[in-house]
C-alpha positions as CSV (number, residue, x, y, z in Angstrom):
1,X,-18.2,15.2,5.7
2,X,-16.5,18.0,3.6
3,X,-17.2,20.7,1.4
4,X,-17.2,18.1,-1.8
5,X,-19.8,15.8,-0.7
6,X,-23.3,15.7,1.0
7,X,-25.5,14.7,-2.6
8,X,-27.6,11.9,-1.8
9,X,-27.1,9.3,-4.7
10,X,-30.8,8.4,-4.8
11,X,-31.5,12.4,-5.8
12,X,-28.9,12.5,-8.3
13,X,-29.4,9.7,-10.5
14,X,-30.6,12.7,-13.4
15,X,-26.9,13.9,-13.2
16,X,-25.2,11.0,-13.2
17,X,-24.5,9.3,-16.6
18,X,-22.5,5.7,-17.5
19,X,-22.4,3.1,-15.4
20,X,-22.2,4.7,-12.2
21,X,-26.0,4.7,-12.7
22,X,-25.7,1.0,-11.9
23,X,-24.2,1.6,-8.8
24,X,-27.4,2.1,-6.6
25,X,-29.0,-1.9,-8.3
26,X,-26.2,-3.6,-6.3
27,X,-25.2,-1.4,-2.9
28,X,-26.4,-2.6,-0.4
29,X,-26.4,0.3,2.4
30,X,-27.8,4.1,2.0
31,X,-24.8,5.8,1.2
32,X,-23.9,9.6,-0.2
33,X,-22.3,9.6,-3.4
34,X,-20.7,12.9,-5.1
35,X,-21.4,12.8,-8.9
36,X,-19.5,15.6,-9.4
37,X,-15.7,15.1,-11.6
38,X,-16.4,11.6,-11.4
39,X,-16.4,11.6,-15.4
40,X,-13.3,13.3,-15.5
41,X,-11.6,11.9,-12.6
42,X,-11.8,8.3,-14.4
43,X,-11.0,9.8,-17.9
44,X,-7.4,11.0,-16.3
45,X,-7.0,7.6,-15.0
46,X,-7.8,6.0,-18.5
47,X,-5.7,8.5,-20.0
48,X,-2.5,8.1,-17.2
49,X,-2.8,4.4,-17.6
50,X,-2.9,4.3,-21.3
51,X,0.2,6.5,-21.0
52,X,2.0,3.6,-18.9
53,X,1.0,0.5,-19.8
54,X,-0.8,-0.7,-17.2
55,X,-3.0,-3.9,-17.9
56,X,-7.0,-4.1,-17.3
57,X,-6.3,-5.5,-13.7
58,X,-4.3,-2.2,-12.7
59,X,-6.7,-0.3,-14.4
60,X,-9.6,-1.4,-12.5
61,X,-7.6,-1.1,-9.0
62,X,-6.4,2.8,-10.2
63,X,-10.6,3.4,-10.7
64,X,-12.1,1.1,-7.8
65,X,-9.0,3.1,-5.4
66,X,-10.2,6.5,-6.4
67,X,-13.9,5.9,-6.0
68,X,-13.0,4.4,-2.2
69,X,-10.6,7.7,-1.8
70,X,-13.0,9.8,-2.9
71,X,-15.5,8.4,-1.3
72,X,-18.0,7.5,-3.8
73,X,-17.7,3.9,-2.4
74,X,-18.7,5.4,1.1
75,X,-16.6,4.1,4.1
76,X,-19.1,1.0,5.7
77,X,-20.7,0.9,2.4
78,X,-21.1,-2.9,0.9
79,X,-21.7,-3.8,-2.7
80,X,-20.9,-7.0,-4.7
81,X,-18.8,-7.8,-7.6
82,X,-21.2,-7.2,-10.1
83,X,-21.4,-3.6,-9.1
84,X,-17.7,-3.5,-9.5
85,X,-18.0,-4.4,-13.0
86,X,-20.4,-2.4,-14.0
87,X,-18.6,0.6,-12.6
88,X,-15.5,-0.6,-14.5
89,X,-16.8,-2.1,-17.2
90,X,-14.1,-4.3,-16.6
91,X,-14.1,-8.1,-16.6
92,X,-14.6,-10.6,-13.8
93,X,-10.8,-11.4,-13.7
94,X,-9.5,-8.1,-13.9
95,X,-12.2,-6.5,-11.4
96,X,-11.5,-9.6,-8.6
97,X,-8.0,-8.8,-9.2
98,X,-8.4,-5.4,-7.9
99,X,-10.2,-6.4,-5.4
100,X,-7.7,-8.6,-4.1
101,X,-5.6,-5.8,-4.1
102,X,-7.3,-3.0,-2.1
103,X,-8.2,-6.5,0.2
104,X,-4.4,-6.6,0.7
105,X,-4.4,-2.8,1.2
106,X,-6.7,-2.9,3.8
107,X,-9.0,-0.4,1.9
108,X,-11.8,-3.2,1.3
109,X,-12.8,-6.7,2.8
110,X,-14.0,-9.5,1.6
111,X,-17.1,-11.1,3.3
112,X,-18.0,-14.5,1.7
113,X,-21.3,-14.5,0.9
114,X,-22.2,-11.1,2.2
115,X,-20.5,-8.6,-0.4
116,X,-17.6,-6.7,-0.5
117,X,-17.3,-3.8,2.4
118,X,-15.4,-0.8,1.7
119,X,-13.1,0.2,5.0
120,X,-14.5,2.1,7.5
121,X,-12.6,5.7,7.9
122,X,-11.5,6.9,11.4
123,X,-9.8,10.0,11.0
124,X,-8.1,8.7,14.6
125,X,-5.8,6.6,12.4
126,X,-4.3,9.4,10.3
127,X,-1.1,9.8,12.5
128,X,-0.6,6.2,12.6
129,X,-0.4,6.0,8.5
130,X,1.9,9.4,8.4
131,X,3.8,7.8,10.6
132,X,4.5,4.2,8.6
133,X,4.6,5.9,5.6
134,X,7.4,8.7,6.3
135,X,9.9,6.6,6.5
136,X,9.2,4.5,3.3
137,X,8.7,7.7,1.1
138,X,11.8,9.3,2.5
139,X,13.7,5.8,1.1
140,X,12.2,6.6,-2.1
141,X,13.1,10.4,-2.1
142,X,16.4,9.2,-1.7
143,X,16.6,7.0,-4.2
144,X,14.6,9.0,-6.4
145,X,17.3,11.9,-6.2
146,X,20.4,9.8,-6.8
147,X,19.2,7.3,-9.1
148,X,16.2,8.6,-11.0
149,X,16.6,8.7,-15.1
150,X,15.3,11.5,-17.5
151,X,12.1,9.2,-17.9
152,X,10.8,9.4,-14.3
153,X,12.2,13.3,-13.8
154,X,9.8,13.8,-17.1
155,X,7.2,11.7,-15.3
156,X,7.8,14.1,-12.5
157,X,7.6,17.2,-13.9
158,X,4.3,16.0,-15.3
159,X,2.5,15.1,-12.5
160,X,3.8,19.0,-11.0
161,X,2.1,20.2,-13.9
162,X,-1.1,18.5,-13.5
163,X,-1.4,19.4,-10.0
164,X,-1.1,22.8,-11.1
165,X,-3.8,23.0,-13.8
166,X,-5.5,20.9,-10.6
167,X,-5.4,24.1,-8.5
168,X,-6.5,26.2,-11.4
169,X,-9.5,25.0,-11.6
170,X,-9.9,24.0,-8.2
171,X,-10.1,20.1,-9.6
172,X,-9.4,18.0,-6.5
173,X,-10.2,15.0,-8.3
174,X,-7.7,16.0,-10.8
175,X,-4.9,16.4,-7.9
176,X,-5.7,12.7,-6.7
177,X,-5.2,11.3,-9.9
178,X,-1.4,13.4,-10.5
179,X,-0.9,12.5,-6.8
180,X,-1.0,8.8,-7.9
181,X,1.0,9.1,-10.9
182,X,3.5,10.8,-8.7
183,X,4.0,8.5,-6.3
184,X,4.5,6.3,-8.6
185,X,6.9,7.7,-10.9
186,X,8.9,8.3,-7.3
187,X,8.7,4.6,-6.7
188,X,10.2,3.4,-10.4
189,X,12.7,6.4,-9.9
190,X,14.0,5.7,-6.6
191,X,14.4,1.7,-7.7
192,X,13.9,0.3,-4.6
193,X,10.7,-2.1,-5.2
194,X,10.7,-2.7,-1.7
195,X,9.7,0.4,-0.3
196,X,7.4,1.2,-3.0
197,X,5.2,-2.1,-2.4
198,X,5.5,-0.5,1.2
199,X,4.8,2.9,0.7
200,X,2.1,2.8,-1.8
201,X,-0.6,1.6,0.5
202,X,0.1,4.2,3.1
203,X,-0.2,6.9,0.1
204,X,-3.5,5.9,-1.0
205,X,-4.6,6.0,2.9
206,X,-2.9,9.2,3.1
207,X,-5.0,10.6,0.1
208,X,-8.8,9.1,1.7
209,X,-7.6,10.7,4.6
210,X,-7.0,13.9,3.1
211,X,-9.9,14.2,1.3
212,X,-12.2,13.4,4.1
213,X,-10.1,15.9,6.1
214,X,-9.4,18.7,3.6
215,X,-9.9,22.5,4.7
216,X,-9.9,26.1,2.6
217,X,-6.6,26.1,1.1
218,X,-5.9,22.4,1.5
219,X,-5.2,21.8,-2.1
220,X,-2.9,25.1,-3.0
221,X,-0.6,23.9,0.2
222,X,-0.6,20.1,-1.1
223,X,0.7,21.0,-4.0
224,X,3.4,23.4,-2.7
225,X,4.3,20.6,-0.7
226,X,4.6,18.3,-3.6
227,X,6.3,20.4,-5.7
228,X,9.0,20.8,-3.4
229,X,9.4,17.3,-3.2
230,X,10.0,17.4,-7.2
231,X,11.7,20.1,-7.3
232,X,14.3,18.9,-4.7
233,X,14.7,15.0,-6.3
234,X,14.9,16.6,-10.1
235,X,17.9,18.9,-9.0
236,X,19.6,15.3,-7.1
237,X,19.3,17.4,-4.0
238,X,19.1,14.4,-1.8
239,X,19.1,16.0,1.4
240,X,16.6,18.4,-0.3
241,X,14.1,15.9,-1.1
242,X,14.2,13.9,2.3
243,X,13.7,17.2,4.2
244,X,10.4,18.1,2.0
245,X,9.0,14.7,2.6
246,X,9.5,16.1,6.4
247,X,7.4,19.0,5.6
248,X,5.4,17.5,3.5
249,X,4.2,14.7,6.1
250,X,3.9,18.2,8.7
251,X,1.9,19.5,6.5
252,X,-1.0,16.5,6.2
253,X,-0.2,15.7,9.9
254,X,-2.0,19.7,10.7
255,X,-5.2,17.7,9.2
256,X,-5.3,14.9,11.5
257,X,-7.4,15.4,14.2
């Protein structure tokens, strides 16, 4: 499955503090769950959305999204909405909310009466989200590069520094979560709402997918690949930034099976 994974979550229970320790009342297949960064992987989302206002809802999505990317919530796996909650510790509203979302995303399902399955994961379909989302994100690079304020460059540059201190300390959780951030910030910069509502479900694909697919040296060439990107719409190099998309969709395309 990956270099990352393989714990059992029934033999790390001692390692595991918080409310992921409520996890295993309320799944309701044997899955493998990681305990490792998950502590600091949903601090640096409390902290990012803090940092942009984002409302309990959105805050539940960004943490239920990275436990499915990361695959804490284990492609197949089914829980119920309590679980999510407890995971959260978020609210009934904002946690159904969320749910709604990734529904809509196609990264969970809703089974009435049954639970809540997370999306099964064939690394088959890989090429088909690279190829919906290239076009979308080269929109955005675009419009990220001609239109983009101070704010979202800042944004930017942020996110490039994050992913560095990511590779550093060889923090792949840490890289998910500046991942996010970027492609967000390239969404509000680019000011096209329409390709970002597009977009942003291929890029959380595209991240699931490259974490279940990540080799040796994976992260150091993602991030050269996103800093290009930055570099290229900070400098308004428009043509810049659409050709790094190119290589930066090349690049996760050499995953895919």
């Amino acid at each position: 499955m990956g270099g990352v994974l393989g714990l059992h979550f029934c033999s790390c229970l001692t390692m595991v503090t918080g409310p992921l320790l409520i996890y295993q009342k309320y799944i309701y297949t044997d899955v493998s769950v990681n305990p490792r960064g998950i502590g600091s992987m949903l601090q640096n989302i409390g902290e990012t959305t803090v940092q942009t206002g984002e409302s309990q809802a959105e805050l539940a999505y960004r943490q239920i999204e990275e436990l499915i990317v990361t695959l804490q919530l284990e492609p197949g796996a089914v829980v119920n909405e309590r679980a999510l909650i407890d995971i959260t510790e978020m609210g009934r509203t904002p946690v159904r909310e969320a749910v709604q979302k990734l529904a809509w995303e196609g990264l969970m399902e809703v089974r009435p009466r049954s639970g809540i399955a997370i999306a099964a994961l064939n690394p088959q379909d890989f090429g088909k989200v690279l190829d919906a989302r290239e076009g979308a994100e080269k929109v955005l690079a675009r419009g990220a590069a001609q239109f983009g304020a101070e704010l979202h460059f800042n944004r930017l540059k942020q996110s490039a520094a994050a992913m560095a201190a990511a590779v550093a300390t060889n923090d792949v959780g840490g890289f998910l979560v500046a991942d996010k951030t970027l492609d967000i910030a390239l969404g509000q910069a680019a000011g096209n709402v329409f390709a970002a509502r597009l977009a942003a479900p291929l890029q959380t694909h595209s991240r699931r997918f490259w974490f279940r697919l990540q080799r040796p040296g994976s992260l150091q060439h993602s991030v050269d690949a996103h800093r290009a990107l930055i570099d290229a719409v900070i400098r308004r190099d428009v043509d810049g930034a659409v050709a790094a998309v190119s290589r930066l969709i090349e690049h996760l395309r050499a995953l895919a099976p």
